[in-house]
C-alpha positions in Angstrom: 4.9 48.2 26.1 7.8 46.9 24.3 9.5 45.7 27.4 6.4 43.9 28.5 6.2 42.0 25.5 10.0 41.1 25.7 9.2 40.0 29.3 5.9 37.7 28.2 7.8 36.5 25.4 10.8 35.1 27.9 8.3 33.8 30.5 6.5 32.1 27.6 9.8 30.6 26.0 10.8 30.0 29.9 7.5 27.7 30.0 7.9 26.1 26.8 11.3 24.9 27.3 10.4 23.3 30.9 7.2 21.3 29.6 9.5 20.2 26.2 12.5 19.2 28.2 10.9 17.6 31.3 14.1 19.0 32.8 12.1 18.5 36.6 10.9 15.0 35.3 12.3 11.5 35.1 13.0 10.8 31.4 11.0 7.9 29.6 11.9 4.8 27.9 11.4 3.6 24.3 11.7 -0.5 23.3 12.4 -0.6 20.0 11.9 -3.6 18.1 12.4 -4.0 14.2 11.5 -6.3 11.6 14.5 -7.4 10.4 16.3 -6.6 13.8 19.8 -5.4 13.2 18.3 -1.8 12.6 20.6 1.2 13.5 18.1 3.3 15.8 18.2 7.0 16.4 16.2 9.6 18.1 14.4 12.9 16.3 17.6 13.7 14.3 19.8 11.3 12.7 22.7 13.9 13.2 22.7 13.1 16.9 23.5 10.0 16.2 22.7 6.1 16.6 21.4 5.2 20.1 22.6 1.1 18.9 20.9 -1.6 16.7 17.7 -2.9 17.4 16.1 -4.2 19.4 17.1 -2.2 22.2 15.6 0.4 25.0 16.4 3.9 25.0 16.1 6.8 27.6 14.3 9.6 25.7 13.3 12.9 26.9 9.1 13.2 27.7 7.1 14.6 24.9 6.2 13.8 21.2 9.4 11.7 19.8 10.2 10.6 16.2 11.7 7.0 16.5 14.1 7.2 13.1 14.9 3.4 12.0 17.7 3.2 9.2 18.0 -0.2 7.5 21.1 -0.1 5.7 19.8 2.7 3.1 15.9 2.4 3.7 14.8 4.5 6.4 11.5 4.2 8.5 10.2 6.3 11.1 7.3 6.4 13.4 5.7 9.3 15.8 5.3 8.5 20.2 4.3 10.3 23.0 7.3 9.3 25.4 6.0 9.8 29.0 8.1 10.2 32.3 8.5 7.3 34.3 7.1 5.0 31.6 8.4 2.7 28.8 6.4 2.7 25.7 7.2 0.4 22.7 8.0 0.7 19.6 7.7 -2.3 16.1 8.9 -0.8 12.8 8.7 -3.2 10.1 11.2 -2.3 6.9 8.7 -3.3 4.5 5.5 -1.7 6.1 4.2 1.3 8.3 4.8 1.7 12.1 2.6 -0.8 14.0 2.5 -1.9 17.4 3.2 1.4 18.9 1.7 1.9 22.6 0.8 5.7 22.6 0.7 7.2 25.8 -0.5 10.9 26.6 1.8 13.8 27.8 1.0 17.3 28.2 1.7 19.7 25.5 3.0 23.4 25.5 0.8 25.9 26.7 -0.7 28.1 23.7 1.5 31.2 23.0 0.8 34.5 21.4 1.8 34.7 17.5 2.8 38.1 18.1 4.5 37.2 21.2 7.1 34.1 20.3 7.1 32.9 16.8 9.6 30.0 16.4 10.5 29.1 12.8 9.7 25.4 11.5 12.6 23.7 8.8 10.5 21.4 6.2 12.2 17.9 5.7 14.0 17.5 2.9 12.1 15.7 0.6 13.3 11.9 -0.3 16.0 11.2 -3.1 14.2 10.0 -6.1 14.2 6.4 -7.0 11.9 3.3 -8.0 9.2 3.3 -5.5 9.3 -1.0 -5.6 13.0 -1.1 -5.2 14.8 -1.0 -1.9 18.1 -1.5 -2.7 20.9 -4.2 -4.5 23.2 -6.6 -1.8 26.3 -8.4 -2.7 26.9 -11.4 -0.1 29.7 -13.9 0.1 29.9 -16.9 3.0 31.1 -19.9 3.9 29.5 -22.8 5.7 30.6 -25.9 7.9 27.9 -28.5 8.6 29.1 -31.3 11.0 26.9 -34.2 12.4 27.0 -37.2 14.1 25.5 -39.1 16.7 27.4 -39.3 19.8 27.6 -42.8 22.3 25.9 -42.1 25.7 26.3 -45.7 26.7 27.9 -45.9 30.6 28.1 -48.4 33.3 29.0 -45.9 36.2 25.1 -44.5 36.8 23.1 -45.7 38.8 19.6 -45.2 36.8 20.9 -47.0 33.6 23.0 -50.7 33.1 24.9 -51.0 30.1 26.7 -53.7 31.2 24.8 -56.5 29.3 25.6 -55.0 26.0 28.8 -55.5 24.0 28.8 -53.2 21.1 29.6 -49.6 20.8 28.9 -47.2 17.5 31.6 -45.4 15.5 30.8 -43.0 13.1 32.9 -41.0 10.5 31.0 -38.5 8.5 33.0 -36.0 6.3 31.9 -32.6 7.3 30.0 -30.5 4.4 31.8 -26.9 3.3 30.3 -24.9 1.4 31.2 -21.4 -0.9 28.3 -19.1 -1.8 28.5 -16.2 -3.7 25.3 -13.9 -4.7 24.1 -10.7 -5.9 20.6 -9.7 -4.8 17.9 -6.9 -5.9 15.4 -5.8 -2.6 12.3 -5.5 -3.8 9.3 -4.2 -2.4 7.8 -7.6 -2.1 10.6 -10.3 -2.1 14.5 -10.6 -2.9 15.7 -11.9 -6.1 18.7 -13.3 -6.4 20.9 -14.8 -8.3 24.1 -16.9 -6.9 26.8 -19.8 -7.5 27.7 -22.2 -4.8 30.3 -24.8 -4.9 28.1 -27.8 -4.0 25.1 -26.7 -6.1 26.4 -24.9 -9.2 24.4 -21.5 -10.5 21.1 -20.3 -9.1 18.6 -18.2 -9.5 15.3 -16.7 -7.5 16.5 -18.5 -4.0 16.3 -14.9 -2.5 12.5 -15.4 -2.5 12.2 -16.7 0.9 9.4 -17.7 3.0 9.8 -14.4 4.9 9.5 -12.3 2.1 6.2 -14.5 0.7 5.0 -13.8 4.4 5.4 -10.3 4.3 3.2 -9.9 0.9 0.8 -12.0 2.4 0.6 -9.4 5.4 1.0 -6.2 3.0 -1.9 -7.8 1.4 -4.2 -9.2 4.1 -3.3 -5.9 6.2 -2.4 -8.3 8.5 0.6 -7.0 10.4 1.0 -9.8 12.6 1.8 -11.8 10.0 5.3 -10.2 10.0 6.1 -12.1 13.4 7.0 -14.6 11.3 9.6 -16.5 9.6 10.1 -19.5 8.3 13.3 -21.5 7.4 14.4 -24.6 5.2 17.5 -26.4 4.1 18.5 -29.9 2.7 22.1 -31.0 3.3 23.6 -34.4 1.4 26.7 -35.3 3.5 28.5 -38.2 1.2 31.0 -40.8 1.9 30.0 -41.5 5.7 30.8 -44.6 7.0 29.7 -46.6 10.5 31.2 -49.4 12.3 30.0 -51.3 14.7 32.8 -52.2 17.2 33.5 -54.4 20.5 33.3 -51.7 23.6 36.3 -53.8 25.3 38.7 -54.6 22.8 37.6 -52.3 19.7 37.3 -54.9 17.2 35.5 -54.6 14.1 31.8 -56.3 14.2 30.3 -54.7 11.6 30.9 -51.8 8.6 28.7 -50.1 6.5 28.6 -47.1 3.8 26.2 -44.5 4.1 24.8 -40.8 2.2 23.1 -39.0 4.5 20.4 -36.8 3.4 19.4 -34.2 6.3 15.9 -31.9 5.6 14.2 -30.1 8.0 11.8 -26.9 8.7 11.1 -24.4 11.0 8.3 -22.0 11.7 9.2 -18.9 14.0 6.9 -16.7 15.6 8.1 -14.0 17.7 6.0 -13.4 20.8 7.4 -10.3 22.1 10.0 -8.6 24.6 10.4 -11.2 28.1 12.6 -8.6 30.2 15.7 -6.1 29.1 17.2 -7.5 25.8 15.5 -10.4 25.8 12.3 -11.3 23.8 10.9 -15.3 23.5 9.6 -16.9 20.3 8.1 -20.7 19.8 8.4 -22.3 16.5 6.8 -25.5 15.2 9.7 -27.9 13.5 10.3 -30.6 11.0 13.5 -32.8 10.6 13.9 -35.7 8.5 17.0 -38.0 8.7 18.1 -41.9 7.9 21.1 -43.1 9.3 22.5 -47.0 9.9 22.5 -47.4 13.7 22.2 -50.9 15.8 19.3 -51.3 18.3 18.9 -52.5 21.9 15.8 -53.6 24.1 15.7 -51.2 27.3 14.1 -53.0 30.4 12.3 -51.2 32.6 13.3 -52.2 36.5 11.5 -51.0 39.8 9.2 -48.3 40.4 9.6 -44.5 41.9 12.7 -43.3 43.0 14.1 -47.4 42.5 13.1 -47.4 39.0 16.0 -48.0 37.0 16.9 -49.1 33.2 18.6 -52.2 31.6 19.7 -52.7 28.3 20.4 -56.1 26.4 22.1 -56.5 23.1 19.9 -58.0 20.4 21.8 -57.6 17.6 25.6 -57.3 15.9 24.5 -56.0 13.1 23.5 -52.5 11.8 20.0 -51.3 10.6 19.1 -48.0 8.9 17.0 -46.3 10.9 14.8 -43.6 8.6 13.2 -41.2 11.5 10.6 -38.3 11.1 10.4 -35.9 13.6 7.7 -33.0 14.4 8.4 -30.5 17.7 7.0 -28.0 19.1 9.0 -25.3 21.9 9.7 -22.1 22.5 13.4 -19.9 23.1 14.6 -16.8 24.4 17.2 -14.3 22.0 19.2 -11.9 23.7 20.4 -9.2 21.7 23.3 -7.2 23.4 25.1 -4.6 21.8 28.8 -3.6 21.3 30.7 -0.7 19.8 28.3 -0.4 17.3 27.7 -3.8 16.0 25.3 -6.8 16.8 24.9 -9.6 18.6 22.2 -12.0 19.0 21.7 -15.7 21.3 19.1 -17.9 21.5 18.5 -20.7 23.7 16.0 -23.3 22.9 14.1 -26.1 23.6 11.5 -28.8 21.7 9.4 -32.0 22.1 8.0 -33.8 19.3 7.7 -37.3 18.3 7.3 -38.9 14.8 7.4 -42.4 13.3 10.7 -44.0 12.3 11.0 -47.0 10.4 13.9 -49.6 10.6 15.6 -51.0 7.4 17.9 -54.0 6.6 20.8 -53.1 5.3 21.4 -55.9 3.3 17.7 -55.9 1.5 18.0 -52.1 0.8 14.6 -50.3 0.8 13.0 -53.1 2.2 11.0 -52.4 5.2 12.1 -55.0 8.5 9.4 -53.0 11.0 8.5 -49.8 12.3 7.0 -47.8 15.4 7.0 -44.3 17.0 9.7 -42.3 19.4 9.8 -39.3 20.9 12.5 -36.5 20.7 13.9 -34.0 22.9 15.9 -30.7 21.2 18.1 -28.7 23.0 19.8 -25.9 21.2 22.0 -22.9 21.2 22.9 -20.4 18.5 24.5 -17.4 18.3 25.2 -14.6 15.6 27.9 -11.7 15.6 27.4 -8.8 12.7 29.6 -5.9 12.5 29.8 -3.5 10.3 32.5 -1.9 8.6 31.5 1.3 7.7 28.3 2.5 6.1 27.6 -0.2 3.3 30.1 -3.6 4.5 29.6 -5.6 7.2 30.7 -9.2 8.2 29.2 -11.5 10.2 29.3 -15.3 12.1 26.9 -17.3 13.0 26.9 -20.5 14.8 24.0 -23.1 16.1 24.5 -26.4 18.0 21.8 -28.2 18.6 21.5 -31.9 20.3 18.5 -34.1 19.5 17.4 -36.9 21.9 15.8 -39.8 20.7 13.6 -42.7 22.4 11.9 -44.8 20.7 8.1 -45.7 22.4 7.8 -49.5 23.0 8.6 -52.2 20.9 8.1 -52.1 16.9 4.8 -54.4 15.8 7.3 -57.4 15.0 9.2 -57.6 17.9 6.1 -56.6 20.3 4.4 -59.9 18.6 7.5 -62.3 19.4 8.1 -61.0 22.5 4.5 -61.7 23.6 4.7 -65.1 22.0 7.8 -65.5 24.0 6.2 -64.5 27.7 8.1 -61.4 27.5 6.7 -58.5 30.1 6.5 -56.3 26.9 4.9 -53.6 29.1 8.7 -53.0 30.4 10.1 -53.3 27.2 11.5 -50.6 24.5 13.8 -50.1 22.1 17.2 -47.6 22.4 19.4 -46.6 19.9 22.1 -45.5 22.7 23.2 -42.5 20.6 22.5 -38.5 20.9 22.5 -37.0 17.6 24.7 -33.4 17.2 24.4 -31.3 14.5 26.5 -28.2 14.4 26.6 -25.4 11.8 28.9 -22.7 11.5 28.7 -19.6 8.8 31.1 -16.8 8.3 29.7 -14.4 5.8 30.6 -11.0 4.5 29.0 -8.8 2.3 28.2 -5.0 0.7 24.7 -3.5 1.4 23.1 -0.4 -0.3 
């Protein structure tokens, strides 16, 4: 009797092991996002060790997984049926419960005799004390290198666009903006307070509550999860000391010289939409800039029609105007995030189209208004950010966007439209052109202790 129970017992254990392992079966596949991504991801037991940082896909073994999430010292797990053959994702948010998870059914172990095969269950080891609202205390230090400028598209040599009837080219020198930040901030369950000195601003405190974080109570609130899709992003940057000149385009002389502060605002809402293939999910994102700069204007003819149509541009003016713009976009990206030897990478290409109004200033008269009308704007951007860390609690990171802003203005401004009707002018072929594409580059190197 003995022997046959040692017999059952095996053939039981035999059975278990074979439906747990799904050693005959093809294994399954987790996609892991997390909110912040950067997460280290494991697997059941942290002791195996991390699989990468998130977001990332995973071969598991079929049958009930625990997908462990470990941001920097807050941990967050969540409970799947991984099944052969199939890919089932996973979004863990750091400050809220598992969502999004796409359960899929696998079957179990057979039942087995208690007196058969008893096999001994460890209880978890219940968490460390602490304060339940509190996640944790950072200590960040970066630096940052803004650089912008509109760059001269004007060229004789194509065949769709004659610059030959203009004389003038732009020059501008604009002292790049550097900036030191140092800051100490305390994760809370809701939002991050800090407190922080940088060079160009002095002492500060409570910028750590960021749109993000208010977005995030809204959701823990509303029971909204969705709502942690988002993010939203804002900066003002003074660059001082710029100067533009208006020069000759064959001999380089001087026309024209003017001083200029430039204040540069702008916004972004980001909503991520989800995984597009292998390491690569899309977002759109809704965006405002605001910007004043002096530039000189030209009239752009239209010539011809189809694939004759072709543009010509007359100079109207030696002088310099500032030109206030507002802009409002719309578009959508794509963010890769690759990994390597344990730390993260993430790029994002994007594109927008927007339009806004833009008025046109003397700059002679100051704030006095000359005329005004509407263009249309075309971003094209790239940015890219490197974080490693350096053992449990440091890390440093870089992180880089370029983006290049295209600018047309619609038609003619009121004023000119009126006196170029007056004249006889075919003002149905007629717009204005600033000739410039406007870069802005930013590039931050950061460092920083985490716990």
């Amino acid at each position: 009797m003995a022997g046959g129970r040692v017999l059952t017992a095996l053939a039981a254990l035999s059975t278990l092991l074979a439906v747990t392992t799904g050693a005959s079966a093809e294994p399954a596949r987790l996609a892991v996002v997390t909110e912040p991504p950067g997460a280290h991801v494991f697997i059941d037991d942290r002791a195996l060790g991390s699989h990468g940082m998130s977001p990332l896909e995973v071969e598991a073994e079929p049958g009930p997984r625990v997908v462990i999430v470990q941001f920097g010292d807050a941990v967050r797990t969540a409970q799947v049926d991984a099944v052969a053959g199939q890919q089932v994702e996973v979004f863990i948010a750091r400050d809220g419960p598992p969502a999004d998870v796409a359960p899929a059914s696998a079957p179990g172990p057979p039942p087995l005799d208690e007196d058969v095969l008893a096999i001994p269950f460890e209880a978890p080891e219940p968490p460390e004390p602490g304060i339940p609202w509190i996640r944790g205390v950072a200590v960040d230090g970066a630096y940052a290198h803004w650089f912008f400028s509109p760059l001269d598209v004007k060229s004789d040599e194509g065949e769709k666009s004659d610059w030959s009837r203009v004389s003038t080219e732009e020059a501008y020198d604009l002292t790049p903006v550097s900036m030191y930040r140092a800051s100490l901030t305390l994760k809370t369950r809701y939002a991050d307070l800090t407190a922080g000195y940088q060079t160009n601003r002095g002492f500060s405190v409570g910028e750590g509550i960021s749109t993000s974080d208010v977005l995030d109570l809204a959701a823990d609130f509303a029971g909204l999860p969705i709502l942690k899709r988002f993010s939203l992003k804002a900066e003002v940057i003074d660059f001082y000391g710029g100067r533009a000149r208006l020069k000759d385009r064959r001999t380089g002389e001087a026309i024209d010289d003017a001083s200029f502060n430039l204040k540069y605002a702008f916004g972004e809402l980001r909503y991520e939409a989800g995984q597009l293939f292998k390491k690569t999910h899309g977002y759109v994102f809704a965006r405002y800039a605001s910007y004043s700069i002096p530039r000189n204007v030209y009239v752009r003819q239209s010539v011809g029609e189809g694939d004759a149509e072709r543009s010509i541009y007359y100079q109207i003016s030696d002088e310099l105007m500032r030109v206030d713009s507002d802009l409002y976009q719309v578009g959508a990206g794509m963010r890769g995030t690759p990994g390597f030897g344990g730390g993260h990478a993430t790029f994002l290409l994007r594109m927008a189209v927007g339009g806004g109004p833009y008025g046109l200033y003397s700059l002679s008269t100051g704030d006095e208004l000359a005329d005004q009308a509407y263009l249309v704007g075309l971003l094209v951007g790239l940015e890219v950010d490197v974080r490693l860390p350096l053992g449990r609690y440091f890390h440093v990171g870089l992180h880089d966007t370029l983006d290049l802003q295209f600018l047309a203005p619609i038609g003619l401004p009121d004023d000119v439209e009126a006196d170029a009707k007056e004249a006889g002018a075919p003002v149905d072929d007629l717009s204005f052109s600033f000739g410039t594409v406007d870069l802005l580059n930013t590039l931050y190197v950061y460092a920083g202790l985490d716990w």
